[in-house]
N, C-alpha and C positions, 0 to 999 in steps of 0.2 A: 504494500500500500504506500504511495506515494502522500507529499505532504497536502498537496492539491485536493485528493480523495479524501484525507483525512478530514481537512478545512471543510470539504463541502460539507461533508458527512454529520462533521458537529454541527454545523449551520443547520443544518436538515433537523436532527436529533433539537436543535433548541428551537427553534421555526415552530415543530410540531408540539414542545409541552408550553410553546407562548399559545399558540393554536387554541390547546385544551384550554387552556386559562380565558383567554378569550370569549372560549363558549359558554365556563363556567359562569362568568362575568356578565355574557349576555344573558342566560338563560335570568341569572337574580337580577338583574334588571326587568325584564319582561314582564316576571310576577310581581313584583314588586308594581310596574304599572298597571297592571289585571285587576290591583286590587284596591289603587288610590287616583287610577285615574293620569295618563300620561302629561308632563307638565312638554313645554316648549326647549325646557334643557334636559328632560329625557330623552325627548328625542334626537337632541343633538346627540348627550352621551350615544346614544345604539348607533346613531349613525359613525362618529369619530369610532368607536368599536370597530366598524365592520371595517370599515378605514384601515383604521390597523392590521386587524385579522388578514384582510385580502392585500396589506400591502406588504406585510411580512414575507407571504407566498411569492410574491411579484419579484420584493429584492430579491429574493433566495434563489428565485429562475434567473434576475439578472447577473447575478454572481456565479451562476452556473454555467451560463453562456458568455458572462466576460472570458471567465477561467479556460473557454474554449476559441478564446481568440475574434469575438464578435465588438468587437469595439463599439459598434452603435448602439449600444446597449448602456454604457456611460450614463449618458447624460438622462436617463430613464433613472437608471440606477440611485442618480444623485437625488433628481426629483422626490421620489419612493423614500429616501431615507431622512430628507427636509420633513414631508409629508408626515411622517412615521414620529417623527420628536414632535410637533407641533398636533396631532392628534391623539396623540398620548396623552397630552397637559390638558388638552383640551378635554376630554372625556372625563378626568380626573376634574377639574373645575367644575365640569357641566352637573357628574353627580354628586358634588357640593354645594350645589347652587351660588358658586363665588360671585362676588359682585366684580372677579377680574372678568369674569367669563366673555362680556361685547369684546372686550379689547382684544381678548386673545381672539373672539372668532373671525374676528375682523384681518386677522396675519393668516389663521391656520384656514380661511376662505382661500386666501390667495393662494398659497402651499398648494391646498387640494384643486385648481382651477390648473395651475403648473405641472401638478403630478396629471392630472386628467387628460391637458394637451398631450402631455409628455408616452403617457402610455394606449395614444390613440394611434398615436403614431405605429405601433408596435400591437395592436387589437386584432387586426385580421391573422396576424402569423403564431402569437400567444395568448391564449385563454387566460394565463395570470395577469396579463394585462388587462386586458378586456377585461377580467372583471373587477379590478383594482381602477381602474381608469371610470369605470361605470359608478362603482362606489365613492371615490373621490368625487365626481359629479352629483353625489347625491346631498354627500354632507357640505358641500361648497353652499347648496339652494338652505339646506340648515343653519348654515352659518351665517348667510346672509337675513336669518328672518330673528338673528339676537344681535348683530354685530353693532359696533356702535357709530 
């Protein structure tokens, strides 16, 4: 095993228990709205969620296909991982109901409009984009319904 195989490998192995967590994460949100009613930063949280969850997968194919010599995949890559820190915080605020939350979504709108060009580009050839790009367009239209 090469160190290439290795690197991916643990990418892959940590991708997948961020994945789980993800789902964990969604799932107690979901009931958590079933049962008081979804507020306007719930919905952003599920969406920066999915954001993440499908943008994990995205990096993890773009670092797959970097390591294989596809250089156009860079600047996707960088996108996804901008995208990735700013959806993070942002999910984390939203199910806080921080009073930072306008201001962050108003950055992590733009992130996700970036990552979404960015991985349209690449939609017809990868599914992790396509649906990373789909989902970053989703929570862009959320973020812009708290931004400030």
């Amino acid at each position: 095993m090469n160190r290439r195989e290795l690197l991916l490998g643990g990418m892959a192995l940590a991708g997948t228990a961020m994945l789980g967590n993800a789902q964990a994460a969604e799932h107690d949100m979901s009931m958590h709205a079933h049962h008081h009613g979804a507020s306007a930063d719930e919905a952003l949280a599920r969406a920066a969620g999915d954001c993440v969850q499908k943008g994990q997968i995205c990096l993890n194919h773009c670092l797959e296909l970097l390591g294989q010599g596809e250089r156009d995949m860079a600047s996707c890559a960088r996108s996804v991982s901008q995208m990735l820190a700013l959806c993070g915080a942002l999910q984390q605020l939203a199910n806080q109901h921080s009073k930072l939350l306008p201001k962050l979504a108003t950055l992590a709108m733009d992130a996700c409009k970036q990552c979404a060009d960015e991985c349209e580009k690449h939609a017809d050839k990868h599914d992790s984009c396509k649906a990373c790009g789909e989902s970053c367009a989703a929570c862009a239209k959320e973020c812009q319904k708290i931004a400030a």
